[in-house]
N, C-alpha and C positions, 0 to 999 in steps of 0.2 A: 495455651496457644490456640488460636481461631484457626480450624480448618482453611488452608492452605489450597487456593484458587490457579486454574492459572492465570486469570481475568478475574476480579472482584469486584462483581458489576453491583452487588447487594448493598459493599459498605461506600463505593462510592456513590450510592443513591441517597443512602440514607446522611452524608453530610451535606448533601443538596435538597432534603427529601420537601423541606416546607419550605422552597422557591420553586420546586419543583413541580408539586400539587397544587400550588396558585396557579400558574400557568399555566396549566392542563386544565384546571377546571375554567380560567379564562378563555380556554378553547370553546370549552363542552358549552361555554355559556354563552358563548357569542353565533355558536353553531354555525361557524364559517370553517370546515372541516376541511375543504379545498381552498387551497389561492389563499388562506386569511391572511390580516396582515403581517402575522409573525415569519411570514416566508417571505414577504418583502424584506424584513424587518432583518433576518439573519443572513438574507444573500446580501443588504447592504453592510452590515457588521462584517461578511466572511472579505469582500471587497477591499474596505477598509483596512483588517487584518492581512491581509495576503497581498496587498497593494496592486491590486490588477483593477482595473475598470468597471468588469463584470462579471457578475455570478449568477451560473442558471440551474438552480437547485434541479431536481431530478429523483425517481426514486429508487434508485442502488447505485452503486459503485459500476456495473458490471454492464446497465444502460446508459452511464456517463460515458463510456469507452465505444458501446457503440454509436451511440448518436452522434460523438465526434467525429466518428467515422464515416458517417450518414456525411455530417453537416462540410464536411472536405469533398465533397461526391469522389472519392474513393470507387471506383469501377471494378467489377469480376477483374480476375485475373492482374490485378495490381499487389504488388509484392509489397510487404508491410515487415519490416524487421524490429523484431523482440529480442529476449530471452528466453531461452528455454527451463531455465532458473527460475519460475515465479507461480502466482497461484493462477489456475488455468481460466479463468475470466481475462484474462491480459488476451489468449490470440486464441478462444473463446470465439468471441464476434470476429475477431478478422477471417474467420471459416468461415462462420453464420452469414456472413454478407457476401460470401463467395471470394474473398480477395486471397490470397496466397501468404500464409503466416513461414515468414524464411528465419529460421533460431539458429543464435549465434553464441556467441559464449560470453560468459561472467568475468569478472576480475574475483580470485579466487580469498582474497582480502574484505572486498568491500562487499562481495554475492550482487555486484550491481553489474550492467551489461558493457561490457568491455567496447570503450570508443572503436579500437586498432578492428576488432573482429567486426563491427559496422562497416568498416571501410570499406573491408574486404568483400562483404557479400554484398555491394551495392550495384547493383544489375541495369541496364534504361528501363528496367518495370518499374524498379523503388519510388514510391511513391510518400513511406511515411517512415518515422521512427517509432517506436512505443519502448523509451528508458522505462524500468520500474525500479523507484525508488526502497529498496526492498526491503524488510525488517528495520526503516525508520532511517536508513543511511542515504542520502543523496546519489544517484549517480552521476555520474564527472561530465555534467552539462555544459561548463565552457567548450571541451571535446567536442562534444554530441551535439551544438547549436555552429560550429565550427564546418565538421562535415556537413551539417542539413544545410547551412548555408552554399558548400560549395556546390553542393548538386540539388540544389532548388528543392529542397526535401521538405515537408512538413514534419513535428514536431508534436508527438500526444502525451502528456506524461503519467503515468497512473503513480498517483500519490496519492494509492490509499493508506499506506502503512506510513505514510510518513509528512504527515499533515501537519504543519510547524516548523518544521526543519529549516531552517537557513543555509543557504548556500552562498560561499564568498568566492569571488570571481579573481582570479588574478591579479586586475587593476585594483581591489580591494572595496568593488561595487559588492554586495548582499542582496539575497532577494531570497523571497519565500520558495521551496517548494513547491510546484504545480503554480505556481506565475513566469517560468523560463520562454519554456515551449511555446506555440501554436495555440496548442488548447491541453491546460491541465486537465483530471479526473481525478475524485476521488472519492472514496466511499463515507458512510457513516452506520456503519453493519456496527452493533452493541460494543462490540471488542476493541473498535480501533480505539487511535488516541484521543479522536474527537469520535465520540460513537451516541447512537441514538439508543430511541426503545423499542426499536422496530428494524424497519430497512430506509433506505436513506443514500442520496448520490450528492454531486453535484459538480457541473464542469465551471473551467475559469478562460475568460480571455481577455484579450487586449485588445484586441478587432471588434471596432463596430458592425461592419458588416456581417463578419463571425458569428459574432453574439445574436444578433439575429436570427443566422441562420438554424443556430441552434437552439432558441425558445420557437420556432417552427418547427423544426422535426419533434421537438419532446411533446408538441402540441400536434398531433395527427397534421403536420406540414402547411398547419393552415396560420397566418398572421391577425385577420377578421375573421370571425367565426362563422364556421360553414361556407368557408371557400377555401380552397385544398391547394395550395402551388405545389408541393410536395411529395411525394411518400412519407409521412414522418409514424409516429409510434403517440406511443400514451402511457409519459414517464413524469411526474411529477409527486415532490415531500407533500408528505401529508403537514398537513399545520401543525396535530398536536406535534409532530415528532422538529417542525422548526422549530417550537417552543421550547422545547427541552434543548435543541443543540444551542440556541440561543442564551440559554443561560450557561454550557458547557463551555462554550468559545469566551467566556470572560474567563473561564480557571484552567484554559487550557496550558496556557503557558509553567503556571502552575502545578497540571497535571503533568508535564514533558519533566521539572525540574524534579519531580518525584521518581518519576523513571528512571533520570539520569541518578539520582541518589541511590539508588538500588545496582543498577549498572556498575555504580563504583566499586560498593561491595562484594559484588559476584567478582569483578573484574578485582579484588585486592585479595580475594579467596583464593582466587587461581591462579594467581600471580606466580610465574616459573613451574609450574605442572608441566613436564615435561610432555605429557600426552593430551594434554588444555591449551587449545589458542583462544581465549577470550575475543570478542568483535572489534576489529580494527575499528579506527576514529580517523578518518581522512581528516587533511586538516582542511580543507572545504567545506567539508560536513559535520554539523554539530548534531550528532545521532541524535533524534527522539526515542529511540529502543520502543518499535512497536513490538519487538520480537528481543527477548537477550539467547543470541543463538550460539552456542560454543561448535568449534570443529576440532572433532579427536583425531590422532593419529599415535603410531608409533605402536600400533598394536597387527599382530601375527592376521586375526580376523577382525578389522575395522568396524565392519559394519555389523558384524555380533555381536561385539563388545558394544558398540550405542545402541543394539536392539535390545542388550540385556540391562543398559544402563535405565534407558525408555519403561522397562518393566521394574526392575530392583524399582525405581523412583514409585513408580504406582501401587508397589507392596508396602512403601514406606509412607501414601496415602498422599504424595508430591505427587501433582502430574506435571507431565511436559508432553511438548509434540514437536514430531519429526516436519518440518515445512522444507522441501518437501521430496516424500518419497520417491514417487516416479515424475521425473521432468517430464516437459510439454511433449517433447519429440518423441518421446519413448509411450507416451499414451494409445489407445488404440484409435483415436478418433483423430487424427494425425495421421495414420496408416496412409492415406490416399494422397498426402502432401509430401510423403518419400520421408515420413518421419526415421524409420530404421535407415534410410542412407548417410544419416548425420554424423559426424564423428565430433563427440563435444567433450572431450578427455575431463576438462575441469568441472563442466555441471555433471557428470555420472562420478566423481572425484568427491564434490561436495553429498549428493544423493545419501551417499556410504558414510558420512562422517559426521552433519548436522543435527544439533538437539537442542530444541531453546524450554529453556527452566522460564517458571514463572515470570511474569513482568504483568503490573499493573501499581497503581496508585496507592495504594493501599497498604504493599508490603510492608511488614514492621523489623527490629532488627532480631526478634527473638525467630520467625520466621525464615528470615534471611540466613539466618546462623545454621538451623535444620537443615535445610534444602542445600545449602555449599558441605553442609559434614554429611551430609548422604552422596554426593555426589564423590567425591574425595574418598569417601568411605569403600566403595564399589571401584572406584576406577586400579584403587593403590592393591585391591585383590587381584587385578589383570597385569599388573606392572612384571 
């Protein structure tokens, strides 16, 4: 059996590896190391893919989210509602730019952020929403474009983890992930579903005038060079690394129905595990499983038993990881925003109980088979 990943970024290079190294060395040889054309070349493919208008590549996941925030002029003191369920790049920038990150709470099913609990903390500050599409599951955007609509709200989506996903609307309209909202985001850090060989962003919209404003700010605020309208930053994909997601984005889909094949398996492992809830599947959402993340319960000390599962797994040479241990409100760098005033019963619910087992392309069934009998193995000693 192949040493067992939680991400198997080795062997899904090497069945890409000689389209792979053409393309890179067609970088290194045209020495067009900024701007080439392979970044035109994959914001027009990601465009096409995701059916939005325009894509303004960038370089992380984590400048895509601020520059949105830039390119909406967003002001101090403007309240921006999240989750507090997610990876701390999400309300991150919404501090760094001085606006006011208000965290609300998750639907306890999906780990995605609860329409109802938006409602409620919508203030005459609210200015923006930030859903996070969270370990690859859509959150309930008919809802969340509902509300933004009724109170003039913009709309960010951070779809880093869940880049492919489709979401079906009620009337039985579909649309990609990170094309709903205002201005999608989402990353291309090695890991994701679509991931690079480096760092890697890129925002999505539908708005002309948008989209402008945002290849201005990721371009130091200037439209002609060396004229500034702006404040903007200096965020842009490097080519080699278009090049590579450019050949990634034709096996992406590819890459997703591999996940989902795995997903099956965990999810047919644990099927009625009394102390196993496998990841709900809205029917809205066709999970990409950036994450296959189980929630335990039904144990005396919860969160022991997945800290000892977390370990037993790593003695048995399986890793997994806890996403994520301390929520946004509960960090220290939040202190000043009244993070300990929060009461958010289901994200410190979830905290205690979340542990995602490997997920990537590559899994095989002989692998598959180890990691659900180690899992099983451990848990049925606590029962």
């Amino acid at each position: 059996m192949r040493p067992i990943q939680m991400v198997d970024l080795k062997q899904q290079y090497l069945a890409i590896k000689q389209e792979v190294d053409a393309a890179v060395l067609d970088v290194l040889d045209s020495s067009a190391f900024i701007n080439g054309k392979p970044v035109q070349d994959l914001a027009a493919d990601l465009s096409q893919y995701l059916g939005v208008k325009h894509t303004i590549p960038c370089a992380n996941g984590t400048d895509a989210l601020q520059i949105a925030m830039m390119a909406l002029n967003l002001q101090p003191g403007d309240e921006v509602i999240t989750a507090s369920f997610t990876y701390i790049a999400t309300v991150e920038v919404v501090a760094l730019l001085r606006l006011k990150p208000v965290f609300v709470e998750v639907d306890p099913k999906t780990f995605c952020i609860d329409p109802e609990a938006i409602r409620k903390a919508i203030t005459p500050k609210t200015k923006a929403i930030v859903p996070v599409h969270l370990y690859g599951h859509a959150a309930n955007m008919d809802e969340i474009m509902k509300i933004a609509a009724e109170h003039n709200l913009y709309v960010i989506e951070d779809n880093a983890q869940a880049i492919g996903a489709d979401y079906t609307f009620p009337d039985g309209t579909v649309k990609k992930t990170g094309s709903i909202g205002t201005i999608g985001c989402t990353s291309f850090f090695p890991s994701k579903n679509l991931g690079c060989y480096g760092d890697g962003g890129a925002m999505f919209t539908n708005d002309d005038a948008l989209a402008e404003q945002l290849k201005m700010v990721a371009n130091h605020g200037q439209k002609v060079r060396y004229y500034h309208e702006v404040v903007g930053c200096n965020s842009r994909l490097d080519t080699v690394q278009a090049a590579v997601l450019k050949i990634k984005l034709k096996k992406l889909d590819e890459y997703i129905a591999a996940r989902r094949k795995a997903a099956d398996y965990y999810d047919a492992a644990f099927a009625g595990h009394k102390n196993i809830t496998t990841p709900y599947r809205a029917p809205y959402s066709n999970h990409v499983f950036h994450q296959y993340t189980l929630t335990l319960d039904g144990f005396e000390n919860v969160a022991e038993v997945r800290n000892g599962l977390n370990a037993y797994l790593a003695e048995q040479k399986i890793p997994s990881m806890i996403y994520y241990p301390v929520p946004a409100h509960r960090q220290q760098m939040f202190a000043s925003f009244g993070g300990a005033d929060y009461n958010l019963p289901i994200t410190d619910w979830l905290t205690d109980r979340v542990i995602s087992l490997p997920m990537h392309t590559e899994l095989d069934e002989e692998q598959l088979q180890f990691i659900t009998s180690k899992v099983l193995e451990y848990l049925n000693t606590k029962s």
